[in-house]
C-alpha positions as CSV (number, residue, x, y, z in Angstrom):
1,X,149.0,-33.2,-73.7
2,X,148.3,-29.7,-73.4
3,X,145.6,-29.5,-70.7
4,X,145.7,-25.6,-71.3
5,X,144.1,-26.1,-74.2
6,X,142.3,-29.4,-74.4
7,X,138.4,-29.4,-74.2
8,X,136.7,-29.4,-71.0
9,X,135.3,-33.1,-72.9
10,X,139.2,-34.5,-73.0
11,X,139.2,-37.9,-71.5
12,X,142.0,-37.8,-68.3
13,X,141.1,-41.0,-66.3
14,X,140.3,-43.4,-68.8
15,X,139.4,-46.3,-66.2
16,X,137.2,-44.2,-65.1
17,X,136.0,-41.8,-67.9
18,X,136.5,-38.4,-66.1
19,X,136.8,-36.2,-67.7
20,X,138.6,-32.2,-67.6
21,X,136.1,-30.4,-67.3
22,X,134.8,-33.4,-63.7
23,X,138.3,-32.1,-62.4
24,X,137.7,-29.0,-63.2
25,X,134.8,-28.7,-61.3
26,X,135.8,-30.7,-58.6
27,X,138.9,-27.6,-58.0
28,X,136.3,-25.4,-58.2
29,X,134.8,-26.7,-55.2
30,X,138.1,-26.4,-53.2
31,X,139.7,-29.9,-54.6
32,X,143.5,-29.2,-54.5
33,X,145.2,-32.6,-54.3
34,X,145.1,-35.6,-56.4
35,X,143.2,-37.5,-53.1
36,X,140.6,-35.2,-53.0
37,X,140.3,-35.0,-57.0
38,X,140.4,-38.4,-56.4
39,X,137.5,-38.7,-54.0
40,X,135.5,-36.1,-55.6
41,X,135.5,-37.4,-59.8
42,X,136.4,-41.4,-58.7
43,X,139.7,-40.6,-61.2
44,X,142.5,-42.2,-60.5
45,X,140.7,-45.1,-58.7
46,X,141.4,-48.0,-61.7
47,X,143.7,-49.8,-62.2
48,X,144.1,-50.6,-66.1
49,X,146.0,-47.4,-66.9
50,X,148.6,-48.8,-69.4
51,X,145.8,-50.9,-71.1
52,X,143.3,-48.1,-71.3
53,X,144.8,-44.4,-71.7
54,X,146.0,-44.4,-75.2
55,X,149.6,-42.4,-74.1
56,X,150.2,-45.7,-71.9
57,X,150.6,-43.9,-68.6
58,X,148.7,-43.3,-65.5
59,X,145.8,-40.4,-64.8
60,X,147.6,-39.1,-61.7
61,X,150.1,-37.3,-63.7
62,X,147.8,-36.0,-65.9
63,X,145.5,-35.0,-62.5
64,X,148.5,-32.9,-61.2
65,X,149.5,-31.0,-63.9
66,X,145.5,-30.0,-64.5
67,X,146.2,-28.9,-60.7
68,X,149.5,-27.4,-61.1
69,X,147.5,-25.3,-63.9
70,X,144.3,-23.8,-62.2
71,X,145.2,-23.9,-58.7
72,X,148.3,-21.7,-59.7
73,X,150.4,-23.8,-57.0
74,X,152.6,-27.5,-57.4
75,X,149.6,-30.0,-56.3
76,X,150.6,-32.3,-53.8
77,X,152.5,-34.7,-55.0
78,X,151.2,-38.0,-53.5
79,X,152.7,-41.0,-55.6
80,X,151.0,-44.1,-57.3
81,X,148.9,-45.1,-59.5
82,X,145.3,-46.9,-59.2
């Protein structure tokens, strides 16, 4: 996924349905790890990654490279997933 490019409206937690443009927002407001994306959009909190995202893999990576994007820095890289 190119999260570059993709839609503000591109689905990146989909336990959760958060969406780009909720983390987005949430760096905005001074979010710059996955927790605090985490604790501001509720992504990342599921636990039905595999069954749900249609890629078959977890939001948090997904979360880190939106960070690693618009914060201009490697987000922290805390491990896990749901």
């Amino acid at each position: 996924m190119d999260w570059k490019t993709a839609p503000d409206t591109e689905i990146v937690c989909y336990c959760q349905d958060v969406r780009k443009g909720e983390i987005l927002k949430a760096i905005r407001e001074g979010a710059s790890t996955l927790k605090e994306v985490m604790e501001r959009t509720g992504a990342g909190k599921g636990r039905d990654c595999a069954a749900k995202n249609p890629r078959k893999i977890c939001c948090h990576l997904d979360i880190k490279r939106i960070l690693d994007l618009y914060t201009g820095k490697e987000a922290n890289r805390e491990s896990g997933c749901g």
